[in-house]
Structure formats: C-alpha cells, structure tokens
N, C-alpha and C positions, 0 to 999 in steps of 0.2 A: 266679743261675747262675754257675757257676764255670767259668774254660773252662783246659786243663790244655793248658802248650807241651811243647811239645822240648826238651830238654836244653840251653840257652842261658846265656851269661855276658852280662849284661848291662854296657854299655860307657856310659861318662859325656862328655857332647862340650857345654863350656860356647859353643860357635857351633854349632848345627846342620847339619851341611853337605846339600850340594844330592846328593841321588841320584838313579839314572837315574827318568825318566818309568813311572809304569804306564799302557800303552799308547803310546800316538802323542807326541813331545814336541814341544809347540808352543812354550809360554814358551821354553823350555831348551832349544830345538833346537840355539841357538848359545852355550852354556854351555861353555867350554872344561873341558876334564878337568882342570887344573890348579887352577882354584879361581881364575884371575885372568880380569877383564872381559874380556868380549869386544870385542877389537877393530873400529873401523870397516871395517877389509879385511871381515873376517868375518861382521859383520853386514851390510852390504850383499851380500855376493856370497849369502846365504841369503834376504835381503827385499829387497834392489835399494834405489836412492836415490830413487826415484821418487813416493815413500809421499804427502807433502805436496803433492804435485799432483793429488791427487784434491781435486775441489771439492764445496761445502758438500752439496748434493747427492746424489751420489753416496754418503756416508757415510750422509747420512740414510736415505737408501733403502737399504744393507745394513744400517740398527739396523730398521728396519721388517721388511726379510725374516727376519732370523736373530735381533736381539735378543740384548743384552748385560744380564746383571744384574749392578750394581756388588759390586766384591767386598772391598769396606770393614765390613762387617757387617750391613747393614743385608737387603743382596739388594736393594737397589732398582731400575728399571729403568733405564738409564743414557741411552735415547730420552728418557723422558718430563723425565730432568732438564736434557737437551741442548735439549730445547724450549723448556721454561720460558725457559731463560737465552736465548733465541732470541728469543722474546715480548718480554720485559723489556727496557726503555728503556733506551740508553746501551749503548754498548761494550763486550765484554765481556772478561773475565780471565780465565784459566785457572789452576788449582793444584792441584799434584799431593802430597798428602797423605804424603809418607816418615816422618813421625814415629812411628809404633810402637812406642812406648812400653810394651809390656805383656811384661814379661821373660819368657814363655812361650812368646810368638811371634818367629818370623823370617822368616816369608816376604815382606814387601816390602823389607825390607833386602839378602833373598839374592837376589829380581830385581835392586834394584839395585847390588849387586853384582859381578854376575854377567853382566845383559844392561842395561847401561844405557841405551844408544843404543834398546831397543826402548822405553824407557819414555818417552824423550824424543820416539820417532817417534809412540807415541800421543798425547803431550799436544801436539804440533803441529800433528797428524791433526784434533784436537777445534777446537787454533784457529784451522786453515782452514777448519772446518766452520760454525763462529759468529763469522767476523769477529773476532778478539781479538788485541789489538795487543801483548801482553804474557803470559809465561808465570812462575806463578813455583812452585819445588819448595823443600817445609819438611819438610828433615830433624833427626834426632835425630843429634848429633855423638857420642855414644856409642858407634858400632859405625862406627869412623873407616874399612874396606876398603869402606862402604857410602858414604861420606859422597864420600873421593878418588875411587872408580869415578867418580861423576856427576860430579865437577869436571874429572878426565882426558876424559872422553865430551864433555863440552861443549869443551875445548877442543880437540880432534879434529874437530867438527864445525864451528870457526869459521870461516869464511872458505870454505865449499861451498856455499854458494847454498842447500839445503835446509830451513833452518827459515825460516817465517812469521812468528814473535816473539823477539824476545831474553826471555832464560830469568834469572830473578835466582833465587839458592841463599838460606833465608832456614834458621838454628841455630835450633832449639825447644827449649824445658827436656825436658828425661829425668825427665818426669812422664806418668804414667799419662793424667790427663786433657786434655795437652797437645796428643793429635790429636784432640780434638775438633772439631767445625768451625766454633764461634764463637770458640774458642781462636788453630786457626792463621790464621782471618781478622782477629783482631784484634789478631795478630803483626805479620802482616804489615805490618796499620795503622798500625802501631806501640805496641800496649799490650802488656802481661807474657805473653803466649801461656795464659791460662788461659780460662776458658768463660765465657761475657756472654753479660746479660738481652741478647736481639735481639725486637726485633718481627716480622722478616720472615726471610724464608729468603736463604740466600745466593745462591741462582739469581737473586733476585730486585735482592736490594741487600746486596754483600758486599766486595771490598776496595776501597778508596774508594768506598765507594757505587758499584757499580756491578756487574752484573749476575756473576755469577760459577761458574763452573765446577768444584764442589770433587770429588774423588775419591780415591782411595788409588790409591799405584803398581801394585798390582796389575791395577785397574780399564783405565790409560790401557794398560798392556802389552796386555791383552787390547783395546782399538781397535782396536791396530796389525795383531794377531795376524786378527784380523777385515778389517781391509782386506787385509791379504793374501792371507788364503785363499779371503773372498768366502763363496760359499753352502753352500763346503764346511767354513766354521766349525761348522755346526750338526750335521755328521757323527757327533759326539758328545755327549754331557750328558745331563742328564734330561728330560724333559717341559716345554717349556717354559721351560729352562734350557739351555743348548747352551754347550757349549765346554767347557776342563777349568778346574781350576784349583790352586792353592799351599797346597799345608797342611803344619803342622807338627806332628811325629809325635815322641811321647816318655812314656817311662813304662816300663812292662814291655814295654819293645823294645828289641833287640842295641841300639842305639844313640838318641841325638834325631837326628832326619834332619829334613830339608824335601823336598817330594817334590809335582812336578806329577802330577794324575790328573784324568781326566773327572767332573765332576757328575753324580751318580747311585752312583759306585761305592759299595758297602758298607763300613761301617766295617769290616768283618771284612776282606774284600779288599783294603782299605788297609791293613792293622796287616799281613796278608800281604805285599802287597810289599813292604815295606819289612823283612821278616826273619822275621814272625808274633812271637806274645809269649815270653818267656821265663821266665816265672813265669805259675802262677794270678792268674785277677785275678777285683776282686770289684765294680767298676761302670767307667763309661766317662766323660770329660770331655770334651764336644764342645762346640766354639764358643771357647774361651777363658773369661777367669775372668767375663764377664758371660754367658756361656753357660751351659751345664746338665749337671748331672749326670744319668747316664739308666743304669738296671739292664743287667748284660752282655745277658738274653734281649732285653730291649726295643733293644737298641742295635747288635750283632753283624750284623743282616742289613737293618739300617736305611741307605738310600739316602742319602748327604751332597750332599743337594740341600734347599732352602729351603723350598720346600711340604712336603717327605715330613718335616724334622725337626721343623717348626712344627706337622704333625700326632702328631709323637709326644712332643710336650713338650719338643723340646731346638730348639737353633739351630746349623748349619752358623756363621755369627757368623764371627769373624777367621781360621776353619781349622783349630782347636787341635785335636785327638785326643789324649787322655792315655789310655790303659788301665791302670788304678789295680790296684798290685799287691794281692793277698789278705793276705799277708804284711806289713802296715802299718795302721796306727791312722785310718782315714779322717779320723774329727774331727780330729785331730792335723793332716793335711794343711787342712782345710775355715778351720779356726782362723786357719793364716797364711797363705793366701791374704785370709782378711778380714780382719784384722789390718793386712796389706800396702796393700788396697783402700781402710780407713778411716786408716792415713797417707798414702795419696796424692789425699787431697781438695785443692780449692783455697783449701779455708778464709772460702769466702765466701757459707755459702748453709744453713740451720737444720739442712735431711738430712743436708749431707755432716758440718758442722761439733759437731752435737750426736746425730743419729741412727745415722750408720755407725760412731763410736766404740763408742755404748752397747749394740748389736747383736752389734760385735766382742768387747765384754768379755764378752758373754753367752758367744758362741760357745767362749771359750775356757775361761771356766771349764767350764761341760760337757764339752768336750776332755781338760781338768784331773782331772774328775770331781769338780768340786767345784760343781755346779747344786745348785738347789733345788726344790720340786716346780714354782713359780711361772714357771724361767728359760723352760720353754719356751714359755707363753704371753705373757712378754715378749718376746721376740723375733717373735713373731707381730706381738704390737700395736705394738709400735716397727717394726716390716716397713711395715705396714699406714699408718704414720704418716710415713713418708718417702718411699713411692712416689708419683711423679706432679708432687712438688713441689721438686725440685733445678732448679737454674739448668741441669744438662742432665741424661743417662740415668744418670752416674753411679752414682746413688743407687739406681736401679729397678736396674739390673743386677748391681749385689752383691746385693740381694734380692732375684732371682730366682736366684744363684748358690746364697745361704743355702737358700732353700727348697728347691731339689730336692734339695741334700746331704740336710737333714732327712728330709726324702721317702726319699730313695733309702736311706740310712745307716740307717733309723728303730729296727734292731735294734741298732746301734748308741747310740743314741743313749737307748733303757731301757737297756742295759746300761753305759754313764755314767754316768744317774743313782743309782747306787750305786757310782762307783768307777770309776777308768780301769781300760780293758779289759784292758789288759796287754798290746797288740799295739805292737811298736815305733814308736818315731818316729823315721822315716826322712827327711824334708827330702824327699820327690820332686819336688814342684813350689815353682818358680824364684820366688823372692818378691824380685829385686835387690836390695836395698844390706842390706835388713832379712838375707839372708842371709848378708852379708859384715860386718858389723859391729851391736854394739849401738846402735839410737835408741830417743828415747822412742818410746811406743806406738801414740800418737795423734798424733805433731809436728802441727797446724796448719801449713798455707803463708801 
C-alpha cells in the first residue's frame, strides 16, 4: 500500500524537537516554548511540591487502580516490578535509566531536557514508595542540554526538603547496548557499562547486591504524572494501558519531531499530527531498530499500544515511527542500520561477536546486489543460530529487525537478487558516528 501526501518539503532536524501534545499534554504540560527546562517555579506551581509525601501506600494503590506499563521497551508492568523489589531482602536503590543510546530515538533525553524536575519527582515517588535510601540517574553525555537540565534540576532542588534520597548522576558510554540493565547496573558497580552474565534480576539483586529499581526516564515521569492526576490518569490509553506517552516521529515527515500522545492512537493519526507525510511511502518502522518493520495497510490504522502491535507483528518498543519513503532503496536502509547494530556489540559473547557481523555482510551484499541464490538461507540459519543465546536481547532484536525487513521488503529483495534495484540511497535512518565518519565494519569493543 502506498499512501500519497500533500505537497510537502520535507525538513532535516539532527535533535528532534518537542511539539505540542496530540490531545491532552501531560508529560509536556510544563515544557516551556523555548526549548530550555523547566524551571522549579514552574513545575511546582503546575504539580505542587508535595509529590514525595505520599507514602508507600498510597502509590501502590493508584498502580493497582490505573496501572502503569514501563515504557523502556519492554511494556512491562511497573506494579509488578515495584513489588518484586519490595519482597526482596535488603534496601532498596532506585535508577532511572537516561542512557538512550540508539541514535534514532530521543524521547528520554527530551523529558529530560525539557522537564526534568518531573523525572526526579518520579524517581523519589518510587523511593518513598519502597523505602530506598539512594537514587542514582545514568546518562549518555552525548546530548550535553539533556545531561546540564538534570544537573541545573538537581541543584534547584537542593536544600527544599522535598526528595527522600540524594541522587548520584553516573556518564555511560554512547553505546547502543549501554542501556541495557545489567550494563547500567554494573556501571554503577563500577565495571565498563556493558551487558553481564547475571543470575538474577535486578529487582532482586542489582546495584550492590541489593534489591533494585531499574526504569527509563520516561517510565519514572509517568509515576509522577500518575500521582498527580490520580484515577484521572487512566482518562486516556488503550485497553489496559492508560496514559499517553513519547514517541519519536521521522522519516517522510515535514520534520523528526518528538511528540507526547495517548496509547492506543493510530500510527496514521500520529504521522498526522505531527504534519502527515510528505512523500509516498512504502512500509512503517515501529519500535526502533529492535523493533519491526510492518506493511503501510497492516500498520496505518494500527493502535501503538503493546497488545494491539504484539498481535500484528511489530512492537510499540522504544516509540520510534519511521514512515519509510517509496522513493528510496529499502535494503539500502535495512543494510545500515544492521551494519550499525553488528558494530555496536560488546564484543563479548559468540551472537554479537561472530553472528551479527556475518548476518550483516549478508544483508549488505544483497542491498549491493551482489547475493547469491544461497545469501538468503544463510541469514535464516545464522538468524536461527544466534537468537536466545547473547549475554542479552541484543542479538534477538536485530534479528527480528532483519526478519520483518525481509518479510516486509520480499519484492524487494527477488529483485536484488539479480541487481540493485536502482532506487537511491538516501541515508534516512540515523546510524551515529557510522554516519559521520568512516570505521571498520564490524570494530569489536
């Protein structure tokens, strides 16, 4: 399905900026127009200072009424992980996951940003709610308006009596796999910020051994957002899912934008507000690059909520929406993106180190047009032979990225094997440094 826009120029914006809310803006309510944090006047006179004096309690019985699903990727329930760390012996930590690393995305960067004091208000919300003597936020020092916000926020906030834990700011490598969550737990630990063999979960036994709280910024923002609107949080979402949430919107649109909306809204009504497309397109990228590629019919009137994408093959995942132009060589894109994904392994584990290289050369010589009848049954069986078994998701989620390209592209992909197609290669999606400069292909970490 081809869907044909409006006469549009399409505009290039290497930071996404923040647009207004489609619908109600809760995240962003206190987002100034200027593009600088919101100050502490600001955000209290909109959420009041009172936030951290609801007790354990109290919080737990609004995740019971309304229910928050984490919005780190995974969709998980954010109750059931506040429990666990609740059960679990010993003291707990909190940490609020800023690293986002995946040069496609920007919406935990442009919460914090943007509203940082809301992000701080949820991760103190969490550890009034489980006793935790200690907060700590692991940012990526890359997107430095994101890094200052939270450093400015915090010292704003020192000496008002309103947080429960001193907050330590901990720098993560500007690696793709670096927000993982045995990575920043073992940052914090004090090892290289990359992904470890664990036995147990982090709820359980995570920075000093000790029971732990992990979430993405977006996650603890929506807490706060939650204690303060109470049961009218669930006014909005999907089924099941209630509240809105941050996605990042780029591709055949006037511009890349970040843009809060309700769970549940339509890909198609989201690529609307935010301008509608500006060229033909000829498939959709939802989730980010471990997320899926899905056909415009399958994906246009598809709900970006967690159950409706997991039943149509794709994942809602980190927020991405790309609407992939017609006018551009798909493989070409699919190529470096995997490319990008098999040099940001951590070098320590058979899938990332020997599997997403040999997967990637596949994908490219096909791109190339230089396959063989054989490339694409090896990429099957090398798929086949690396999922399930990386030290984390890395590995499964390029290969499920690869697969539904394959899937979705598949006309594409006979007419490769005889020849590139002859549709340009345009760069539309963000591969970092690989775009800015030549490295090897495969660097190892």
């Amino acid at each position: 399905m081809i869907v044909t826009p409006p006469a549009l120029q399409p505009t290039v914006s290497s930071a996404p900026p923040l647009v207004p809310a489609i619908g109600e803006a809760r995240l962003t309510a206190t987002a100034p127009a200027n593009g600088h944090p919101a100050e502490w006047s600001e955000h209290t006179r909109a959420h009041g200072e009172s936030m951290t004096s609801l007790r354990s309690g109290q919080i737990i019985n609004q995740l019971e009424r309304t229910g928050v699903l984490g919005r780190g990727g995974a969709g998980f329930p954010l109750l059931i992980k506040m429990r666990a760390v609740a059960d679990a012996p010993g003291r707990a930590v909190i940490v609020v996951n800023a690293s986002e690393g995946e040069p496609a995305i920007w919406k935990d960067r442009t919460l914090l940003t943007n509203v940082p004091h809301l992000v701080l208000d949820g991760a103190q919300l969490a550890a009034a709610a489980l006793g935790a003597d200690r907060v700590h936020v692991a940012v990526n020092p890359t997107y430095r308006p994101a890094h200052l916000a939270l450093l400015v926020a915090l010292a704003q906030r020192r000496g008002k009596g309103v947080d429960v834990a001193p907050v330590t700011v901990h720098v993560v490598p500007d690696e793709f796999t670096a927000g993982e969550c045995s990575s920043v737990v073992g940052l914090i630990n004090g090892g290289r910020g990359r992904p470890e063999f664990v036995q147990t979960i982090a709820a359980i036994r995570g920075v000093g051994g000790r029971p732990t709280l992990l979430s993405n910024t977006e996650t603890f923002a929506q807490l706060a957002i939650l204690s303060h609107m109470g049961d009218r949080y669930g006014d909005v979402g999907a089924p099941g899912e209630p509240g809105t949430a941050m996605f990042t919107v780029r591709g055949a649109v006037p511009r890349d934008v970040v843009v809060e909306a309700p769970l549940g809204t339509t890909v198609g009504d989201l690529v609307a507000g935010v301008g509608g497309i500006t060229e033909p397109i000829q498939a959709v990228l939802v989730g980010g690059y471990h997320g899926r590629w899905l056909p415009v019919h399958a994906a246009w009137n598809a709900p970006l909520s967690v159950s409706e994408m997991r039943a149509r093959g794709g994942a809602v995942g980190a927020g991405l929406v790309v609407p992939l132009a017609a006018h551009a060589c798909p493989l070409i894109e699919v190529a470096r993106v995997v490319e990008y994904l098999a040099s940001e392994t951590a070098g320590q584990c058979g899938p990332c180190v020997n599997g997403l290289p040999a997967i990637a050369a596949a994908v490219t010589s096909l791109a190339h047009g230089l396959a063989d009848s054989h490339t694409i049954d090896r990429i099957a069986r090398w798929s086949g032979l690396v999922t399930g078994r990386g030290v984390c998701k890395h590995p499964d989620g390029t290969v499920g990225f690869v697969r539904s390209a394959l899937d979705v592209f598949s006309e594409h992909v006979e007419r490769h094997m005889h020849g590139p197609c002859g549709l340009p290669w345009r760069k539309l999606l963000p591969v970092g440094e690989l775009d800015a400069a030549p490295r090897s292909r495969f660097a190892s970490r």
